[in-house]
N, C-alpha and C positions, 0 to 999 in steps of 0.2 A: 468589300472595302473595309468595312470597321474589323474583321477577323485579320485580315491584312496591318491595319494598323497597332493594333492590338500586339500580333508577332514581333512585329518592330518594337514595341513600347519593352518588350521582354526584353528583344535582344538589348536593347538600350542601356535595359539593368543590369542584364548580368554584364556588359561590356565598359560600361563605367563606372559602378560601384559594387560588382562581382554579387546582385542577389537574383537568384533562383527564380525560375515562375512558382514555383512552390512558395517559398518567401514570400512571393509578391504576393499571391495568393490569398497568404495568410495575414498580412498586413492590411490586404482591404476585411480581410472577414474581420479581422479588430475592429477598423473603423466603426465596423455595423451593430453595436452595442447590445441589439436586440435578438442576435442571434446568440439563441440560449443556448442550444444544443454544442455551438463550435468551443464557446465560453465555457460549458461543463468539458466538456473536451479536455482543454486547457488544464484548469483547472486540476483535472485528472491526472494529469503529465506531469503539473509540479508537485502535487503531492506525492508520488512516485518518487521526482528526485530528490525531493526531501529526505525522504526514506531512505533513499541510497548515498544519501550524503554528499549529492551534489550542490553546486553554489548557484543554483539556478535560480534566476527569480532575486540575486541581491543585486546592489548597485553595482556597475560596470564603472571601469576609470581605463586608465593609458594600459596599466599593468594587468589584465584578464587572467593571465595562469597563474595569478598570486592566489591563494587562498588565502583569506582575510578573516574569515571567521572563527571567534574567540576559541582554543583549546575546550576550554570547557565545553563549548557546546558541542564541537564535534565532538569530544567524548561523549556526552549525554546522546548524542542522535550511531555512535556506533555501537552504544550497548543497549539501544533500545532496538535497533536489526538486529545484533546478538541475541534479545532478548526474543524478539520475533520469530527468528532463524529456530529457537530452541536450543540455542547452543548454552554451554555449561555457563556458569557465574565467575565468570574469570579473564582479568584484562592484563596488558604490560604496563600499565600503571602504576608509582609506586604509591601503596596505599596513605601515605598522609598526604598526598595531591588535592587540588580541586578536581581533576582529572579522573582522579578514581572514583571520588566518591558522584562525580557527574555520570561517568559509566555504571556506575553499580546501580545510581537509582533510575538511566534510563534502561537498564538491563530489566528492572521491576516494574516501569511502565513498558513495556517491552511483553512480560509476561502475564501483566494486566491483561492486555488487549487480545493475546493467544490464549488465554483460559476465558476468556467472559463469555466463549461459546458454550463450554461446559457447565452445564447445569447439575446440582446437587438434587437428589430427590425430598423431597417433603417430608416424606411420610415414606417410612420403609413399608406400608403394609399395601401401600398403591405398588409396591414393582415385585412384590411375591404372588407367585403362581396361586390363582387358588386352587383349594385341597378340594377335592370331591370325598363324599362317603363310599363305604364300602360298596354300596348298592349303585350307587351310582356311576363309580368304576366299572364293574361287573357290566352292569348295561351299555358302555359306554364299548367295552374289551368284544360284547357281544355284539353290537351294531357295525365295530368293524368287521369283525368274523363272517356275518352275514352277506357284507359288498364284498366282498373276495372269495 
């Protein structure tokens, strides 16, 4: 009975306000605040479209396929995936814009975040081979001679 009502309750949605059991889904797993794991989830998702410069996650009105978000900023969030991407330093921009100079410096936050894995060595004398003495070669040349 309640699996039965439950299906109705679906059909109900999608048939009068066109949302999904997916949708529906998802709107009780909001409700439930303490479900960490759904919420990092989330989470996840809009940082992503951030990234790709979608408008997800601003305020919604009448008009949806407007994109409303200032020039600048999209410049700054496509030269920081530029920057991401590893692509060169180079926008359609014209350089006395706010637009440029938002691309160029998210182009540098961009390559911030792509190099901070690479690490510089300390000390060159920690990544050089060390040297053996001559004798110690020699023994070294002989012990393999022997296993073979």
């Amino acid at each position: 009975m309640v699996t039965a009502d439950l299906r109705n309750t679906y059909k109900l949605l999608r048939a009068e306000l066109g949302i999904t059991k997916k949708d529906a889904d998802f709107a009780i797993a909001l409700a439930d605040d303490e479900d960490d794991e759904m919420m990092a989830e989330h989470r996840r998702r809009m940082q992503l479209a951030r990234w790709e410069g979608h408008a997800i996650g601003t305020q919604s009105d009448l008009f949806d396929d407007v994109d409303r978000t200032p020039a600048a900023d999209r410049a700054f969030a496509e030269g920081k995936k530029a920057g991401l991407s590893g692509e060169t330093k180079r926008c359609d921009y014209a350089p006395e814009t706010e637009q440029y100079r938002q691309f160029m410096s998210g182009w540098d936050a961009g390559q911030t975040v792509l190099t901070k894995g690479f690490k510089k060595p300390e000390d060159d004398a920690d990544v050089r081979p060390p040297f053996l003495s001559r004798a110690e070669a020699e023994k070294a040349v002989d012990g393999l001679a022997a296993t073979h």
